[in-house]
KOLZAZA-170614 format. One record per residue (C-alpha): residue in three letters; x, y, z. Coordinates in pm, whole numbers, plus 50000, padded with zeros to 5 digits. Layout:
> ALA  X  Y  Z .
...
This chain:
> UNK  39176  80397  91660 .
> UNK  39204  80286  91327 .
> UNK  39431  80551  91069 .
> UNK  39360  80540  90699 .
> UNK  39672  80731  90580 .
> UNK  40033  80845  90662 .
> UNK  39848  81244  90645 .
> UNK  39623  81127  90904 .
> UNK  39912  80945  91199 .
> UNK  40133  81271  91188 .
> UNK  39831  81443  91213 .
> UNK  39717  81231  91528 .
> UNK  40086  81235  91637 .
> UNK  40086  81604  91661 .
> UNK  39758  81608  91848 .
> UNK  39892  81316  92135 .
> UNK  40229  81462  92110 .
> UNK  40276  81752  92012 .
> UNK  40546  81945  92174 .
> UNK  40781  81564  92185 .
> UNK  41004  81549  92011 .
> UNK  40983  81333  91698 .
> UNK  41368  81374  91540 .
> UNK  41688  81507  91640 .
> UNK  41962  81558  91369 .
> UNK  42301  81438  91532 .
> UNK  42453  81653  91286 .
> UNK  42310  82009  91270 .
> UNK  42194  81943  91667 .
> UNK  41803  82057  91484 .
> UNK  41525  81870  91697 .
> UNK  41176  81885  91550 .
> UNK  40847  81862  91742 .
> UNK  40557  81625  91613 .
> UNK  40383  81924  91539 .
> UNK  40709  82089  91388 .
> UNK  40658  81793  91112 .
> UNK  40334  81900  91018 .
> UNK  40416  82256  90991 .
> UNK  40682  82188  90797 .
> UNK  40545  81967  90566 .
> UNK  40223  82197  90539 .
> UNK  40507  82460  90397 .
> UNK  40629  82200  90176 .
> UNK  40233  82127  90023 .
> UNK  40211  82497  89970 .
> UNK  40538  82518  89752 .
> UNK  40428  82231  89592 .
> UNK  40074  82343  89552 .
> UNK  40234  82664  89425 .
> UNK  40479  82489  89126 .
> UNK  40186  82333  88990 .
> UNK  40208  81999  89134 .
> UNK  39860  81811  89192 .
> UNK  39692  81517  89364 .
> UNK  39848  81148  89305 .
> UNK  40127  81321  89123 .
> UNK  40461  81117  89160 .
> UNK  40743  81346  89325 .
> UNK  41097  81200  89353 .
> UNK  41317  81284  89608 .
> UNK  41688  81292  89613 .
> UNK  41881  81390  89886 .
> UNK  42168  81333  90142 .
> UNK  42022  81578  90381 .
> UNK  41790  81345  90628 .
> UNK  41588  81671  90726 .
> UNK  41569  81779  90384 .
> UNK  41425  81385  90345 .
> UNK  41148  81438  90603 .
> UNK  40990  81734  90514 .
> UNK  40978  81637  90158 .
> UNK  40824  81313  90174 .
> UNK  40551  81424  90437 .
> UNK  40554  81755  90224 .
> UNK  40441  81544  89876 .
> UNK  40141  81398  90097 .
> UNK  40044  81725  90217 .
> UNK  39988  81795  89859 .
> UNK  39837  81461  89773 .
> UNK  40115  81318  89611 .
> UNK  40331  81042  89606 .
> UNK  40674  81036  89694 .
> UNK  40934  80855  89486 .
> UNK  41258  80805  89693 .
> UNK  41544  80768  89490 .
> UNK  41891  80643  89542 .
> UNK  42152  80647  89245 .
> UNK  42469  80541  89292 .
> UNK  42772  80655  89098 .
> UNK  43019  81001  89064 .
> UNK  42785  81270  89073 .
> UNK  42779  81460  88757 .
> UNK  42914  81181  88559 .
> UNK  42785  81055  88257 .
> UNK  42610  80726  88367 .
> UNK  42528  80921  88713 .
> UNK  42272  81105  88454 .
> UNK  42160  80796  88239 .
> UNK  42045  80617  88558 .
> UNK  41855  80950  88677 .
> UNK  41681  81009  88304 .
> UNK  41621  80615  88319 .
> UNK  41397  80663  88680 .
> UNK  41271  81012  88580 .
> UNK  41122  80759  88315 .
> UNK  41020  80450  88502 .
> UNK  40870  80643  88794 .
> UNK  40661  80893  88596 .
> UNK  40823  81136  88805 .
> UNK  40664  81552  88761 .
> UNK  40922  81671  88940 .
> UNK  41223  81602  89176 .
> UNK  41286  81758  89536 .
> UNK  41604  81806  89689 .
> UNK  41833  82027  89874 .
> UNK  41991  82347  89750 .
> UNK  42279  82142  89769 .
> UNK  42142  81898  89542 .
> UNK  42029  82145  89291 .
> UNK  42312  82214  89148 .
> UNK  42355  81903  88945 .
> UNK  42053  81785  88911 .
> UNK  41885  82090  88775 .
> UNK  42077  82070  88447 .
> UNK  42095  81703  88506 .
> UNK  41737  81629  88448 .
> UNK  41591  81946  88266 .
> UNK  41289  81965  88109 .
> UNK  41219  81755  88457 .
> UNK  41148  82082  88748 .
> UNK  41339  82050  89056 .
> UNK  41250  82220  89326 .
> UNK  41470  82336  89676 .
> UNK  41269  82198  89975 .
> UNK  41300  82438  90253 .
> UNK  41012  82359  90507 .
> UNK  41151  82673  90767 .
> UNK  40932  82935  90575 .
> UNK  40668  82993  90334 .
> UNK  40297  82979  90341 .
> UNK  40106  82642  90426 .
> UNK  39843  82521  90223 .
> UNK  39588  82320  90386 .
> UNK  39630  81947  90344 .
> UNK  39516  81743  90065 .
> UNK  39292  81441  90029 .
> UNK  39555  81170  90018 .
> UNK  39680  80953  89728 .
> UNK  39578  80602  89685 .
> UNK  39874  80528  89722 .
> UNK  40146  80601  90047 .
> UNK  40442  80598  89837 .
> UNK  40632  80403  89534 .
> UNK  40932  80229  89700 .
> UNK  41206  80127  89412 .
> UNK  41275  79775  89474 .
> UNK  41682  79680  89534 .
> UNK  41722  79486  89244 .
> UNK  41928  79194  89308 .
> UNK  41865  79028  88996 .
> UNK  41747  79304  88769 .
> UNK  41682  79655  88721 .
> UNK  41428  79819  88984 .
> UNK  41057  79820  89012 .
> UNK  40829  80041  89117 .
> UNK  40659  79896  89431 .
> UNK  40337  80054  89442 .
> UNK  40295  80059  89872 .
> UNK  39949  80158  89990 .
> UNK  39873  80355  90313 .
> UNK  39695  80023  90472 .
> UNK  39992  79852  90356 .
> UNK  40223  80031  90558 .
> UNK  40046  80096  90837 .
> UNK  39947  79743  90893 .
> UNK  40301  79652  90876 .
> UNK  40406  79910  91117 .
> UNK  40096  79807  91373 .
> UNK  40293  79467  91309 .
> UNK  40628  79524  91407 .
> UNK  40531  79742  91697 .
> UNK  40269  79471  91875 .
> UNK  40619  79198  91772 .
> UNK  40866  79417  91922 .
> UNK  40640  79561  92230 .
> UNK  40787  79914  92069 .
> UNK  40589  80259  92178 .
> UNK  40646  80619  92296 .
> UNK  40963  80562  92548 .
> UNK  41177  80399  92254 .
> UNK  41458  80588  92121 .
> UNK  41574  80532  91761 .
> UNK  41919  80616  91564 .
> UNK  41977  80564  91233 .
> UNK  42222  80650  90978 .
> UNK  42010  80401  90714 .
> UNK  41992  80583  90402 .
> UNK  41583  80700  90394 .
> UNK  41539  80613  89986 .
> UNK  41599  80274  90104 .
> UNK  41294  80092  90291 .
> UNK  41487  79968  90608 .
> UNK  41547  80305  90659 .
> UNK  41286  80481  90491 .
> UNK  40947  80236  90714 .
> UNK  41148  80085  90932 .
> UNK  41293  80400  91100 .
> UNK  41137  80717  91024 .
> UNK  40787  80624  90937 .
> UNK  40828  80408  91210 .
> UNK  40863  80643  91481 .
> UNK  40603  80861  91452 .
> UNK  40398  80520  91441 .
> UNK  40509  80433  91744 .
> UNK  40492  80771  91882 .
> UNK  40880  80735  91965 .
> UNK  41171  80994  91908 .
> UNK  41398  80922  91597 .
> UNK  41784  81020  91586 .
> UNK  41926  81100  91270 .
> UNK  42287  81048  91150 .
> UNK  42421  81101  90783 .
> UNK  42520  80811  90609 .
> UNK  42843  80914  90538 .
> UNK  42945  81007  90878 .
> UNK  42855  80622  90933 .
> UNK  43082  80525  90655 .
> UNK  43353  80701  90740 .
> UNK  43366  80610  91130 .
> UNK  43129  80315  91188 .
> UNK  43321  80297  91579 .
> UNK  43105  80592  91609 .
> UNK  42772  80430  91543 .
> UNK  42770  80214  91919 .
> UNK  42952  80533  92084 .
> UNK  42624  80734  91962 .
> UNK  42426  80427  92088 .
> UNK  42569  80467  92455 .
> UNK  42568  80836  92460 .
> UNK  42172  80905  92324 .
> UNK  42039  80595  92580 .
> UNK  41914  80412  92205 .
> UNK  41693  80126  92281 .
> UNK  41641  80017  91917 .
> UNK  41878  80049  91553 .
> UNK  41839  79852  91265 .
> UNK  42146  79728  91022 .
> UNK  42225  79556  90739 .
> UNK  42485  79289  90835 .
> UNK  42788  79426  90669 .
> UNK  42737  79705  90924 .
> UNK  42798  79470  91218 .
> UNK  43095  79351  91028 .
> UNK  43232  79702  91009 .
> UNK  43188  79761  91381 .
> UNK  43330  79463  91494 .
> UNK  43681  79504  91291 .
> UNK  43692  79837  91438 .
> UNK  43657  79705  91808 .
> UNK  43885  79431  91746 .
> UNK  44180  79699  91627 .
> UNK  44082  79983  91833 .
> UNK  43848  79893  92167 .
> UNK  43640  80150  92300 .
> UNK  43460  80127  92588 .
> UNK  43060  80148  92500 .
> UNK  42777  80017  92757 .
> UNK  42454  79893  92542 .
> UNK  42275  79805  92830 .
> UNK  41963  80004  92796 .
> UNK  41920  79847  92358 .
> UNK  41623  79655  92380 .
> UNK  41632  79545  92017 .
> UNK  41907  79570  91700 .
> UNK  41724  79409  91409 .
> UNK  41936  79277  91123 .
> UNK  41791  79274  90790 .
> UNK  41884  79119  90451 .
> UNK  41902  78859  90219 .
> UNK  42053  78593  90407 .
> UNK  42240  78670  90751 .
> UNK  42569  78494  90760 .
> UNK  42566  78359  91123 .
> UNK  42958  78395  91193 .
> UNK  42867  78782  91163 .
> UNK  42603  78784  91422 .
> UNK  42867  78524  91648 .
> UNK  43175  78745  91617 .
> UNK  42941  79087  91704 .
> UNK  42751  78907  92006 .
> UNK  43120  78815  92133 .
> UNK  43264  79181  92078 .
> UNK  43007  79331  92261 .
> UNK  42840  79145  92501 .
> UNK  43143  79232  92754 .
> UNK  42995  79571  92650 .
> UNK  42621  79510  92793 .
> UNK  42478  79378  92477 .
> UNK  42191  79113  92615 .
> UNK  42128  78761  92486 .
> UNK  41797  78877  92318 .
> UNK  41912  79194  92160 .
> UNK  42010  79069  91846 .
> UNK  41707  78966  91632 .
> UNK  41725  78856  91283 .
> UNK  41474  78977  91034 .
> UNK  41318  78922  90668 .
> UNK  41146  79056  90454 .
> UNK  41097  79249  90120 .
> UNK  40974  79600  89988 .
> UNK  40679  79391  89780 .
> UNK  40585  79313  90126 .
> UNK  40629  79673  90281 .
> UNK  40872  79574  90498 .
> UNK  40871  79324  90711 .
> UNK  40747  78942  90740 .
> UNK  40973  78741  91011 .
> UNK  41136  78818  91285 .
> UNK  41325  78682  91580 .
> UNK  41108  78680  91909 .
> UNK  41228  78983  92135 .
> UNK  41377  78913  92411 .
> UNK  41495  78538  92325 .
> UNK  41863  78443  92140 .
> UNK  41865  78435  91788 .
> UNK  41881  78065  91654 .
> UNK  42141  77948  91404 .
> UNK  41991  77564  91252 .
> UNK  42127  77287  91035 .
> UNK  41952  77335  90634 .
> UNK  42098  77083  90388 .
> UNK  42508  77158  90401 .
> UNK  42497  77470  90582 .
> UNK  42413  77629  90929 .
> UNK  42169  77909  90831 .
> UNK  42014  78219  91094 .
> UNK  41689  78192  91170 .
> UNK  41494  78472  91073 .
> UNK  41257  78400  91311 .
> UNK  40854  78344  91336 .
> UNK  40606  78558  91095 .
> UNK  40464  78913  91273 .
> UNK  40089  78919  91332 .
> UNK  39907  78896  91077 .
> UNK  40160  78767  90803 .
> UNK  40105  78328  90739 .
> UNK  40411  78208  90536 .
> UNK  40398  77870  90386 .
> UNK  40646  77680  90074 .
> UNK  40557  77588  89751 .
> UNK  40641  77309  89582 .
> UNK  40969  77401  89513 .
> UNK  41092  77516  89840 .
> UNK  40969  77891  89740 .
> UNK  40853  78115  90067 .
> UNK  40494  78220  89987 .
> UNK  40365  78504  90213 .
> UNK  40012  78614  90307 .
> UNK  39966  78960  90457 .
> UNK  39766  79287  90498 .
> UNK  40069  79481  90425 .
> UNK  40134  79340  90089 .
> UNK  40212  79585  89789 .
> UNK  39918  79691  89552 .
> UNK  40156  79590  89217 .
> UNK  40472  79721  88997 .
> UNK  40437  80022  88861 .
> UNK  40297  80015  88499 .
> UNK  40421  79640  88502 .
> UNK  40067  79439  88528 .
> UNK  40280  79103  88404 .
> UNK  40544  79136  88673 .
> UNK  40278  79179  88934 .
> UNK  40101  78871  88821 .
> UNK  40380  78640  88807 .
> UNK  40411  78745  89193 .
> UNK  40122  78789  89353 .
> UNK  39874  78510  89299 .
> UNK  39542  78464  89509 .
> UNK  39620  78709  89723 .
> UNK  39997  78563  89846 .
> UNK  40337  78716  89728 .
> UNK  40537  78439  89581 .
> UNK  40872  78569  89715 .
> UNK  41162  78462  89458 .
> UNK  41358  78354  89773 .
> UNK  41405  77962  89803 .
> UNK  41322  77864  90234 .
> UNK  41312  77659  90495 .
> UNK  41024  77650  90754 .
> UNK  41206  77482  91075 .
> UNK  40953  77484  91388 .
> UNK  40743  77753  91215 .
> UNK  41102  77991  91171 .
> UNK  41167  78096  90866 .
> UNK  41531  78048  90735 .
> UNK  41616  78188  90389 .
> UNK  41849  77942  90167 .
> UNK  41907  78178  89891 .
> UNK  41743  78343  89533 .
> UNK  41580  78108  89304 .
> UNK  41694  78268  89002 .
> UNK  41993  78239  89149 .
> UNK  42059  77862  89188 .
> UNK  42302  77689  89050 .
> UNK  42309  77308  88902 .
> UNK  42588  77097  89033 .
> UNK  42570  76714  88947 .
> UNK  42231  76753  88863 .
> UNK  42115  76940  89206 .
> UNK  42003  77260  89241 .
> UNK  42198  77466  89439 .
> UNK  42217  77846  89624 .
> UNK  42490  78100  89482 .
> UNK  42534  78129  89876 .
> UNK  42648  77776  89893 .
> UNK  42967  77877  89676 .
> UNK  43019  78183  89868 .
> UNK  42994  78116  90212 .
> UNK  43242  77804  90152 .
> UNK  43498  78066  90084 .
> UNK  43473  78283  90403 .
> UNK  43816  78326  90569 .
> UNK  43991  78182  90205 .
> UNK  44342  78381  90253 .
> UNK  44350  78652  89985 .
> UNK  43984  78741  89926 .
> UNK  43798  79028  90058 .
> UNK  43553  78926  90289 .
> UNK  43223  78919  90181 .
> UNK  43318  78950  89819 .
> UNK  43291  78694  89624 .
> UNK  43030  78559  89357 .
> UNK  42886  78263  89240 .
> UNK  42681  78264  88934 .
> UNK  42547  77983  88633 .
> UNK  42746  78087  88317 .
> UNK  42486  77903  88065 .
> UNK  42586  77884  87719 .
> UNK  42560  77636  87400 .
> UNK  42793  77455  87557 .
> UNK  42623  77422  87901 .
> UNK  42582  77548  88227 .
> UNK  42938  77640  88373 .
> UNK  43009  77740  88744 .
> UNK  43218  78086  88790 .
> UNK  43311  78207  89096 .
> UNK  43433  78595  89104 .
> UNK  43629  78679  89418 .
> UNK  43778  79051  89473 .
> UNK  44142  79089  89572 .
> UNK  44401  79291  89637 .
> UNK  44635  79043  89575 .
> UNK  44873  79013  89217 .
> UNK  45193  78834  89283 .
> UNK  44993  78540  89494 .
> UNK  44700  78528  89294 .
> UNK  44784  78188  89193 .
> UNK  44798  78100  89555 .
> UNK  44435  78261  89645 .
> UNK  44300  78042  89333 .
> UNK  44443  77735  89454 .
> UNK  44345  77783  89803 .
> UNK  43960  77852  89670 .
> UNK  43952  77550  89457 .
> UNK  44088  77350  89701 .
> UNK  43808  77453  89986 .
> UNK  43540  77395  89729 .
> UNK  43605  77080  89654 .
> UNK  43656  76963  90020 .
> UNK  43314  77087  90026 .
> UNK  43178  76906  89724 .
> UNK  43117  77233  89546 .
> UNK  43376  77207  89256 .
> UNK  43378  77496  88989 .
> UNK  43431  77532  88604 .
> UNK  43577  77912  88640 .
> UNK  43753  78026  89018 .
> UNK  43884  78437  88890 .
> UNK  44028  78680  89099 .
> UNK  43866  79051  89034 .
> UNK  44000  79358  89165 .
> UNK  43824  79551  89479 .
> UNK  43463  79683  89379 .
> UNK  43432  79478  89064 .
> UNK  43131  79302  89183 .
> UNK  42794  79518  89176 .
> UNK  42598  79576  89519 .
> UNK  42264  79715  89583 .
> UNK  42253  80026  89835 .
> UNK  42157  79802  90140 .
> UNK  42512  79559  90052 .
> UNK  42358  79294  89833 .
> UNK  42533  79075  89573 .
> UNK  42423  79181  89260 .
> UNK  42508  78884  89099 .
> UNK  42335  78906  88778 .
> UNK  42494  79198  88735 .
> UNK  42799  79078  88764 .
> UNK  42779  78811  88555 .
> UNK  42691  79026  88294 .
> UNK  43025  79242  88354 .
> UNK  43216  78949  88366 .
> UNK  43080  78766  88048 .
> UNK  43134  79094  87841 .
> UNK  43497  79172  88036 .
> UNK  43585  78800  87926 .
> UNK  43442  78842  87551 .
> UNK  43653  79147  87507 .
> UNK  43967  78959  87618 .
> UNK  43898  78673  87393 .
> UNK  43782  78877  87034 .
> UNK  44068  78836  86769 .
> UNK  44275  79172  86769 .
> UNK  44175  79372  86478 .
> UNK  44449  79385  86210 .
C-alpha cells in the first residue's frame, strides 16, 4: 500500500494497530495507543482550527516535554499545517535566548508557536505579537482532519558552517526515506525503540518517532536531560525495556563508555539488534573503545552500524549493513569509519573534487524562501552534499566539510585532519578542539583552538600540541588554549567551526586594539 502523507500512516497505523501501543514516556509512565495519537492530535487540529490557524500555515514548536512534542506536530497536520520544530540554545529568558527566537519567528514564517504550559511562560512575552498556544491533546473537541500540506514539515538545518535553513521536507520525501531504512535494517512491528534524542532535531525527530509508527513499532521516550545528567542510565534502560534499536550521536557513546570505565554496571544488550551512529564524521577510536566496554555486556559484532546522512536529504543516505561489523579503512593519512553502502533507492557518486553527490526519492523540495541556496545544491535532480568523500568498495566514508578545508603546503586539507591528530594530547578536553583557515591580507594562517582546564601548564599543553602536529606533518601558524565551552556546537555535538572562528578573530581583535587614552 502506497501512503501519500504523514495524516494518512497514523491514520492506517491506528486502523492495523490500534489498541498497540505506539509510545511510552519513561518519565510520566503515560503509554499512548496508535489510536490514542490520532485522538489526540484530532484535539490538537480543533484548538488549532479554533485560534485561527489554517491550511499550509507554518506552526513552530518548542518544547522539552516529548508528549507535548507528539501531539503537536501530528496536531499541526491535523489542521493542515506545517510544523516548524525548533531548538534554541542558550539561558532561557536571556537576552540573546530572545534574539535567536525573534530571528526564527522570522526565517520560518512562523503564525504561531506551540508549547507546553511550562513553556508559556517565557515565551509568551518572549515572542508577542507572535500567539502561543498550550498544547494539551487530553481534552477538547476534535475537528475532523484536514487535507494535508504540500509539505510534511520544515526541518531547520544544524548549521555547521552558517546560520540555519529552512529544509522544506515533503511527505514522499520522508516516507520514502523511512520505507528505506526499514527494508535496510529489516525493522517492523516487534522492534522496540528508546530515545532520549531531542525531537526538533531530525535524528530524533524521523529517525525515531516518525519512525515508529512507520514501522508499526513501539517508541520509548526519555527526556533529554535525564540523559545528560546520567548517561549510565541510557544502556540500564536498554536492558530493562528489552530495546532492540537506539540511535546516537557519537559523543553519546563517549559519555557511556567513561561512565562504565569509572563505575561498571552490569547491563546485558543481548536482545539490540541495531545502535546506529550518526554524524559528521565518526571518530573510529569511539566506536573501538564502546565495542570493547560492552561487548562483555552482550553487545554483538553487527550491532554497531555507522550512518550518514543530512536533513537536505531527509535523513538518511548510508548505512552499515545490519548484521555485519562496522569497517574502519585507510583514506589519505587517516583511518576513517565506514559509513557504509547507500539504502535502496539512494545512488551516491563524487564529483570532481572529491564532493559526495547523492540521488534519492527522499530528497528535500528546497530552502525556505532561499531559491539561490537551493540551486547551488541541488542540480539535475542530485544534492551536491558540501561534505568532501571517499567511495571505497561502494562504502561511503566522509573525509570532512569542504568549506572547511584547510591549505597546507599547497594541499587541501580537512579541519578533521588537525583535530583528530590531537586526540589523547595531555591537557585538552577531548573532543574539543578546532581547526580553522584564518585568511587575511596577509594570507591564509592555520589556528587551532583547543579547550582546557588547564592555566599553570598551559605552556606545556601548547608544546605538546605543536609537537604532535608536526610529527604528523600538520604544522600550524596559531596552537591557543580556550577555556571549556568556548567553541560553538550544534544541538546534535557538531564543531561549529565557523563560528568559532568568528569568536576567536573578534576575541583576538579586541585584545590587540590600542587602549583608548
Amino acid at each position: 500500500m502506497t501512503l501519500e502523507s504523514l495524516t494518512e500512516l497514523i491514520h492506517v497505523r491506528a486502523d492495523e494497530r490500534g489498541d498497540h501501543d505506539v509510545f511510552r514516556f519513561v518519565d510520566s509512565g503515560a503509554n499512548w495507543t496508535y489510536r490514542d495519537l490520532v485522538d489526540r492530535a484530532g484535539r490538537v487540529g480543533g484548538a488549532l482550527a479554533r485560534a485561527g490557524v489554517a491550511r499550509d500555515r507554518h506552526v513552530g514548536i518548542l518544547t522539552d516535554d516529548r508528549a507535548t512534542f507528539c501531539e503537536a506536530f501530528f496536531g499541526a497536520h491535523a489542521v493542515g499545517a506545517v510544523p516548524v520544530p525548533l531548538g534554541v540554545a542558550g539561558r532561557v529568558g536571556s537576552e540573546s535566548w530572545r534574539a535567536v527566537l525573534r530571528d526564527r519567528i522570522k526565517r520560518f514564517r512562523l503564525d504561531v508557536v506551540l508549547t507546553d504550559s511550562v513553556g508559556a511562560v517565557e515565551l509568551a512575552p518572549a515572542l508577542a505579537p507572535t500567539p502561543v498556544l498550550i498544547v494539551d491533546g487530553s481534552s477538547g473537541n476534535a475537528a475532523p482532519f484536514a487535507e494535508p500540506a504540500p509539505s510534511a514539515f520544515i526541518q531547520p538545518s544544524s548549521g555547521t558552517t552558517g546560520d540555519p535553513k529552512g529544509v522544506i521536507v515533503s511527505h514522499h520525501a520522508v516516507l520514502a526515506n523511512l520505507a528505506a531504512i526499514g527494508e535496510h535494517w529489516a525493522l517492523g512491528p516487534d522492534d522496540i525503540g528508546l530515545s532520549w534524542l531531542p525531537l526538533f532535531h531530525d535524528m530524533g525527530l524521523i529517525g525515531t518517532l516518525i519512525n515508529a509508527i512507520a514501522q508499526g513499532a513501539m517508541l520509548y521516550h526519555w527526556p533529554t536531560e535525564s540523559f545528560l545528567r546520567s548517561p549510565g542510565r541510557w544502556l540500564q534502560l536498554v536492558d530493562e525495556l528489552d530495546v532492540t534499536i537506539a540511535i546516537a550521536p557519537p559523543f553519546a557513546l563517549q559519555l557511556v563508555t567513561r561512565r562504565h570505565t569509572r563505575r561498571p554496571s552490569a547491563v546485558d544488550l543481548g536482545r539490540v539488534r541495531h545502535l546506529l551512529i550518526g554524524a559528521e564524521q565518526i571518530r573510529a577510536e569511539v566506536l573501538d573503545n564502546f565495542a570493547k566496554a560492552f561487548t562483555p555486556s552482550g553487545l554483538g559484532s553487527g550491532v554497531i552500524s555507522p550512518t550518514y546522512g543530512l536533513a537536505e536529504a531527509t535523513l538518511a543516505v548510508s548505512a552499515n549493513v545490519g548484521g555485519a561489523p562496522y569497517r574502519v579503512v585507510p583514506v589519505g593519512r587517516h583511518h576513517l569509519v565506514s559509513c557504509g553502502v547507500p539504502l535502496p533507492g539512494v545512488e551516491v557518486a563524487l564529483s570532481a573534487a572529491d564532493e559526495l553527490l547523492v540521488r534519492s526519492p527522499a530528497l528535500m523540495d528546497g530552502y525556505l524562501d532561499d531559491p539561490g541556496a537551493t540551486a547551488a545544491v541541488l542540480i539535475e535532480f542530485t544534492l551536491h552534499t558540501g561534505d568532501a568523500a571517499a567511495l571505497v568498495d561502494g562504502e561511503v566514508v566522509i573525509v570532512g566539510r569542504q568549506k572547511e578545508m584547510i591549505n597546507r603546503g599547497g594541499i587541501r586539507l580537512p579541519a578533521s585532519d588537525f583535530e583528530l591528530a590531537l586526540a589523547g594530547v595531555e591537557g585538552l578536553l577531548p573532543d574539543r578542539v578546532v581547526a580553522f583557515a584564518d585568511v587575511s591580507d596577509a594570507g591564509e594562517r592555520v589556528v587551532v583552538l583547543a579547550e582546557s582546564r588547564w592555566t599553570s601548564r598551559a605552556g606545556e599543553a601548547i608544546l605538546a600540541s605543536r609537537a604532535r602536529l608536526t610529527d604528523a606533518g600538520l604544522p600550524v601558524d596559531i596552537m591557543e588554549l580556550v577555556p571549556a565551552g568556548f567553541i560553538p556546537r550544534t544541538t546534535s555535538g557538531k564543531l561549529r567551526r565557523a563560528q568559532a572562528r568568528e569568536r576567536w578573530q573578534a576575541e583576538r581583535a579586541e585584545r590587540m586594539a590600542p587602549a583608548a587614552d
